[in-house]
C-alpha positions in Angstrom: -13.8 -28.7 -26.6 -11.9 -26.2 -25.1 -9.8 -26.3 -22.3 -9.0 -24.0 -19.0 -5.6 -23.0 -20.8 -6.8 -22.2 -24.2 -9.2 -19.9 -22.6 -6.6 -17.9 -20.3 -4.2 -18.1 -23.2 -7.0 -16.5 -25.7 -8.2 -13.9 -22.6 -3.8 -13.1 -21.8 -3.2 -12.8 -25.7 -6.1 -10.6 -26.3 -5.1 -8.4 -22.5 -1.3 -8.4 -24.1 -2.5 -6.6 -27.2 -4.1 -4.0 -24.8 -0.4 -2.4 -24.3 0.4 -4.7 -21.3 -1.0 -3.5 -18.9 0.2 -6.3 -16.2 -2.7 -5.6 -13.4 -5.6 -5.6 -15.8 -3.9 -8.6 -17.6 -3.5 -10.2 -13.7 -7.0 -9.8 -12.6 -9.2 -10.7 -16.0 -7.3 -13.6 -15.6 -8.7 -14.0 -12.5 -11.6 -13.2 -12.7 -11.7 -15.9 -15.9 -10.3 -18.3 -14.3 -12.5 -17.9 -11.1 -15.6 -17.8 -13.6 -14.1 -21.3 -14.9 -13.6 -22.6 -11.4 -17.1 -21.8 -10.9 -18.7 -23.8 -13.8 -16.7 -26.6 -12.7 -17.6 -26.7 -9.4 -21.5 -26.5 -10.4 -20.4 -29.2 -12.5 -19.5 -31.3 -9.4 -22.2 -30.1 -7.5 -24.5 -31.8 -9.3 -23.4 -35.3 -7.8 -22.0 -34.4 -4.8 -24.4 -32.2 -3.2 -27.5 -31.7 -5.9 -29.6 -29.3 -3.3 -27.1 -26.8 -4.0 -26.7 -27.2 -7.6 -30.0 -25.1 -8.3 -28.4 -22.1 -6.0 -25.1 -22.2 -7.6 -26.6 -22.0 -11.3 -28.5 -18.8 -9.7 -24.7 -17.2 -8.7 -23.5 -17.8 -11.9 -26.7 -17.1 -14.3 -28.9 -13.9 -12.7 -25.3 -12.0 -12.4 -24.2 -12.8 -15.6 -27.7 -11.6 -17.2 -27.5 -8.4 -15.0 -24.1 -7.3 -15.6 -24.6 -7.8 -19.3 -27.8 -5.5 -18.7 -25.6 -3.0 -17.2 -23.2 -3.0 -19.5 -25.5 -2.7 -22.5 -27.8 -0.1 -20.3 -25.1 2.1 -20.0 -23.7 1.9 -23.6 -27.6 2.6 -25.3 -27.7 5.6 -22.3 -25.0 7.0 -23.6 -25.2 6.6 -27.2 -28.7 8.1 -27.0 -27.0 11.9 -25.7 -27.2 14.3 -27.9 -24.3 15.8 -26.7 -21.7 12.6 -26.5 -21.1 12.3 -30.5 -17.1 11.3 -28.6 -18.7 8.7 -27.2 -20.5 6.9 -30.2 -16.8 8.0 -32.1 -15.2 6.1 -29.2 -17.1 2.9 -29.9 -17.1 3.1 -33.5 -13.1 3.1 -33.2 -12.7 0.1 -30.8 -15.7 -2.1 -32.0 -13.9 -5.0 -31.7 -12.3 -4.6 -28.0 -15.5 -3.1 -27.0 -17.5 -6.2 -27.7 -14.7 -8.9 -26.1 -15.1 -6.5 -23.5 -18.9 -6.6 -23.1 -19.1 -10.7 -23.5 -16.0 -10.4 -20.4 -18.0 -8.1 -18.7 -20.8 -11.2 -17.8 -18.2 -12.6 -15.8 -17.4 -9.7 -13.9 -18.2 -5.9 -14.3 -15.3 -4.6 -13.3 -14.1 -5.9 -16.2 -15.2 -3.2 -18.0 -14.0 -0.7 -15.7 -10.6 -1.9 -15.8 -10.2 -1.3 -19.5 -12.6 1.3 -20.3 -11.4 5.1 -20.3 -14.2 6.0 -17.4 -14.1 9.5 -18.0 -16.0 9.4 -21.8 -18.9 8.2 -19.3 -21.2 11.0 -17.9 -22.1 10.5 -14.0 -25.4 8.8 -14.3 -23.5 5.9 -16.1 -21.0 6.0 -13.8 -23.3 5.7 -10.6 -25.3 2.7 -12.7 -21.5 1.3 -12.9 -20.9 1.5 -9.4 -24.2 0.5 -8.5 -23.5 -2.8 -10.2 -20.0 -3.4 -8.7 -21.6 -3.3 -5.8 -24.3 -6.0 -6.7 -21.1 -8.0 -8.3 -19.9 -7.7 -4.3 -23.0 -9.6 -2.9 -23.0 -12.3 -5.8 -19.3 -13.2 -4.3 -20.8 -13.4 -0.7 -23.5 -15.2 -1.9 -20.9 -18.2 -3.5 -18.7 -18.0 -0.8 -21.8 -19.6 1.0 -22.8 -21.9 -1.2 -19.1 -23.0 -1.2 -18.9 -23.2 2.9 -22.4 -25.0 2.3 -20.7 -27.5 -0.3 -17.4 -27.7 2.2 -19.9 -29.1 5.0 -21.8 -31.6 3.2 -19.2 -33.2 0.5 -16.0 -32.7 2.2 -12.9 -30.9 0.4 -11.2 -31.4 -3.0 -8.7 -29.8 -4.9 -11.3 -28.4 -7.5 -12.8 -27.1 -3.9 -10.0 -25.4 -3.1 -9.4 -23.5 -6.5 -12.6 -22.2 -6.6 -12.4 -20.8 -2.7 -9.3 -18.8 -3.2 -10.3 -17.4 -6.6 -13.5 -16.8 -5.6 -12.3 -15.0 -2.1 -9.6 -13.4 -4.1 -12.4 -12.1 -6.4 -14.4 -10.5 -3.7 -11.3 -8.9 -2.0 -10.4 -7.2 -5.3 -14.4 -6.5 -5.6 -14.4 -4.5 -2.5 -10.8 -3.1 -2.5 -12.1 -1.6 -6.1 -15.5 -0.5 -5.1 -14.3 1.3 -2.3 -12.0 2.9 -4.5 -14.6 3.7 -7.2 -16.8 5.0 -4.3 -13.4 7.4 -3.0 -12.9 8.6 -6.5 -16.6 9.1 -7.9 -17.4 10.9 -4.1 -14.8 13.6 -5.3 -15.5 14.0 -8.7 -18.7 14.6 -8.1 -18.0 16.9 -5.2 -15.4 18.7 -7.6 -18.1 19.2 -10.1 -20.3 21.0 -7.6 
């Protein structure tokens, strides 16, 4: 069985090997440890409040499917261009972080933005990138509710608490990011033109 700190000691060793890069190493952690917050708290939904245990599975299961769709969406769009052999080069050269990356990428999709190099992607990939970042934005709103929900009918635990900030945390970052991505993907596109 393995415990909260194996996992964030596995997830920092792995993010340590990725050159230490200390704000990609700060928020997978969060966003892992927010993702373990939230399996614990539908955990403890289940006897504390079970109306709310089918609508918390949903925030954790339908995103997780979807951003795994995304991700792989946009790696068969891209390996299927002609033109983007560097592309299928790239991913044959970092097999191994690509696919830690993908299976992080359930929790989170701007996982893979973090560590991926954004410009081997063409535009459509990146708009399908943002387009799910933004998704990722709502399933935060969407906990944060069932949370409030929980809050009102079971009263407030430590567990609780965890899960509030990293989840608020996570949607802070979400749309500090996406506006970001939206800034930066609004002039490259414009530059282009």
């Amino acid at each position: 069985k393995l415990t909260l700190t194996e996992v964030l000691a596995f997830t920092g060793g792995i993010l340590v090997f990725l050159n230490g890069r200390n704000i990609t190493t700060l928020i997978v952690l969060l966003k892992v440890l927010d993702f373990a917050s939230d399996v614990a708290f539908l955990m403890n939904t289940v006897s504390a409040a079970p109306d709310l245990f089918f609508p918390s599975i949903m925030t954790l299961a339908v995103p997780a499917v979807l951003n795994l769709s995304f991700v792989l969406g946009v790696m068969v769009q891209q390996t299927q261009q002609t033109n983007k052999r560097d592309f299928r080069d790239w991913l044959r050269k970092h097999i191994f972080m690509t696919t830690i990356i993908t299976m992080l990428s359930m929790v989170d999709l701007i996982i893979m933005k973090l560590f991926v190099d954004i410009t081997i992607f063409n535009s459509k990939a990146r708009k399908l990138l943002l387009e799910a970042g933004i998704f990722n934005i709502f399933k935060y709103m969407l906990q944060l509710v069932i949370l409030i929900l929980f809050i009102k009918d079971a009263g407030i635990n430590m567990l609780l608490l965890l899960t509030l900030f990293t989840r608020f945390t996570s949607l802070l970052f979400n749309i500090i990011y996406g506006i970001y991505d939206l800034i930066s993907f609004d002039s490259e596109v414009s530059h282009i033109l």
